[in-house]
N, C-alpha and C positions, 0 to 999 in steps of 0.2 A: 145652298143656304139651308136644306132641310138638317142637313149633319148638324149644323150648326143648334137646330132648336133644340132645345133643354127638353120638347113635349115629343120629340122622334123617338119611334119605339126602340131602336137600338141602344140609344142612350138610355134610355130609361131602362131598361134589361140591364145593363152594366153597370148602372148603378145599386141597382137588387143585387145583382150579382157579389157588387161590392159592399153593400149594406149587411148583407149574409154572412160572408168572409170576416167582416169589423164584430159582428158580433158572435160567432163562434171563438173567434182567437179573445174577446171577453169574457165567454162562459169557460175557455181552459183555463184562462187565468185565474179568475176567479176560484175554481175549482181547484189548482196547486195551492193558492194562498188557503183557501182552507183547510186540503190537507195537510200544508205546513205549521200550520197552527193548532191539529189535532196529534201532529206528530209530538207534540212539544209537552202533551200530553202523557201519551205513552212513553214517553223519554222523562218523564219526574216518577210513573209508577216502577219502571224499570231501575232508576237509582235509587229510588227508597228499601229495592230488595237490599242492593249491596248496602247503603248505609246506616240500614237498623238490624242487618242482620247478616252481615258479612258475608262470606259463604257456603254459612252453614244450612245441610239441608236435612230436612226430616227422612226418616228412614222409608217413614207406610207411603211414600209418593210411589205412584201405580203407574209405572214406565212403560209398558205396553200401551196399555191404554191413550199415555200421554201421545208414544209417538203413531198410536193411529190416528188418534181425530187431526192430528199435524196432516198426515197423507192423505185425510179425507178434504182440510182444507185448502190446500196444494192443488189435490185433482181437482175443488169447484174454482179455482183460477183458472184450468184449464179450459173448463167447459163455458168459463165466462169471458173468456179469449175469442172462443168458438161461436160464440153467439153474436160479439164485436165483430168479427169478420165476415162471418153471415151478413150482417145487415149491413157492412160495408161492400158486398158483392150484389144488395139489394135480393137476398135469398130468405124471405121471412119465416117462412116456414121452419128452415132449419136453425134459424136466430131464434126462435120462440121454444123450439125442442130445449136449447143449449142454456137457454134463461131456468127453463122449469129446473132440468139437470144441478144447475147452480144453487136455483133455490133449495132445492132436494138434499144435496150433501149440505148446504149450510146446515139444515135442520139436523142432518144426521150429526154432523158437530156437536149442535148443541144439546141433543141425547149425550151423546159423550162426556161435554163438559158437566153434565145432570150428573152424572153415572159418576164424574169424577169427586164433584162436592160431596155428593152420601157418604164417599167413601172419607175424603177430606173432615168432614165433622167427625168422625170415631179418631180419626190418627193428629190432624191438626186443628181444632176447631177455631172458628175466629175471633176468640179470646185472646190465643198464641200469638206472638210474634210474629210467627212465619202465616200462621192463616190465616193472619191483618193484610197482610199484603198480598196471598195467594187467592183469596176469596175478590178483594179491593181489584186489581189485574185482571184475574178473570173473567169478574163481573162486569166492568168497565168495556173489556173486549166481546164480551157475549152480547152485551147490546148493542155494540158495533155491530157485531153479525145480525142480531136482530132486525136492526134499521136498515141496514144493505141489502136484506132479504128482501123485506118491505117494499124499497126503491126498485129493485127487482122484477115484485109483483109488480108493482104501477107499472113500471116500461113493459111487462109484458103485456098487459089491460093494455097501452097506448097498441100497442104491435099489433095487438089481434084485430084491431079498430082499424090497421091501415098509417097509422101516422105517420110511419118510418118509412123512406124511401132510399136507396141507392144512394143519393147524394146529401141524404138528410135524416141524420141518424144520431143527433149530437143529446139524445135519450138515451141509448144504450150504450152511447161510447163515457157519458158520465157516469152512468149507475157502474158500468164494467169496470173504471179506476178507481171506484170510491170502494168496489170490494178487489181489488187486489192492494189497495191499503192496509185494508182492514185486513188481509193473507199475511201482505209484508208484517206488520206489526206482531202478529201472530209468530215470524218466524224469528222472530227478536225475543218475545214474550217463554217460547218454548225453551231454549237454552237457559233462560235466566230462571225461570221454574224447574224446569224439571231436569235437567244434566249441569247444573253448577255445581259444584260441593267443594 
């Protein structure tokens, strides 16, 4: 009869157990629907290149340049993979290394993207056509970076506090997708700036 009571500790564990699960599989979903609807975003600045401006492209665009901050942003996926798995092996230490690392290159990015506007104002300024829409894209993305940083930071405040555990990590597994969107997008954003012509 005890299995039977609703107040038996097993049941009641199973049901946390099930309560946890019901609400994790709502915080992912949640989470794709938003970035489905942030994609939809980046998919109007990305067709506004070709539609107002064909694919024509300025000459003074700084190639090097472009495709390093691209491999700087690429490597902080890595190390933000690295810090999802850490904390998915309940290794906080090395999750907390892998967040900083992350934050780290985003910022170096966005020295990059700094370094790329200065130059941008002499060759296309955003008056132009094309700097309407290279300034508008990039900007738009830079504070993607910014806010992912940000979210970043907090998960890593929460981490160093203890909050994340082995089995309970759905802090670092959000901030981690929300910047490998922000990566993806980026890998869309770079062809269509800087190698279309």
């Amino acid at each position: 009869m005890a299995a039977a009571s609703p107040s038996h500790p097993a049941s009641g564990h199973g049901s946390a157990v099930a309560h946890a699960a019901d609400r994790l599989a709502i915080n992912r979903l949640g989470l794709w629907l938003f970035l489905a609807s942030e994609s939809f975003l980046f998919a109007a600045l990305l067709s506004s290149r070709y539609f107002l401006q064909g694919v024509q492209r300025p000459a003074g665009m700084n190639q090097p340049l472009g495709l390093a901050i691209s491999i700087v942003l690429l490597l902080s996926s890595l190390t933000a993979y690295r810090a999802e798995m850490a904390a998915a092996y309940g290794d906080r230490a090395r999750s907390q290394r892998h967040l900083l690392a992350t934050v780290g290159l985003g910022l170096l990015f966005l020295v990059g993207v700094g370094i790329e506007w200065f130059e941008a104002f002499r060759h296309f300024p955003p008056s132009s056509g094309f700097g309407t829409i290279f300034f508008t894209t990039t900007g738009v993305h830079a504070f993607h970076v910014v806010s992912g940083m940000l979210l970043l930071l907090v998960v890593y405040r929460l981490g160093r506090d203890g909050r994340f555990t082995k089995g309970n990590y759905w802090g670092v597994e959000g901030a981690v997708k929300y910047w490998h969107f922000v990566d993806v997008a980026w890998v869309f954003i770079y062809p269509t700036l800087y190698l279309v012509s």
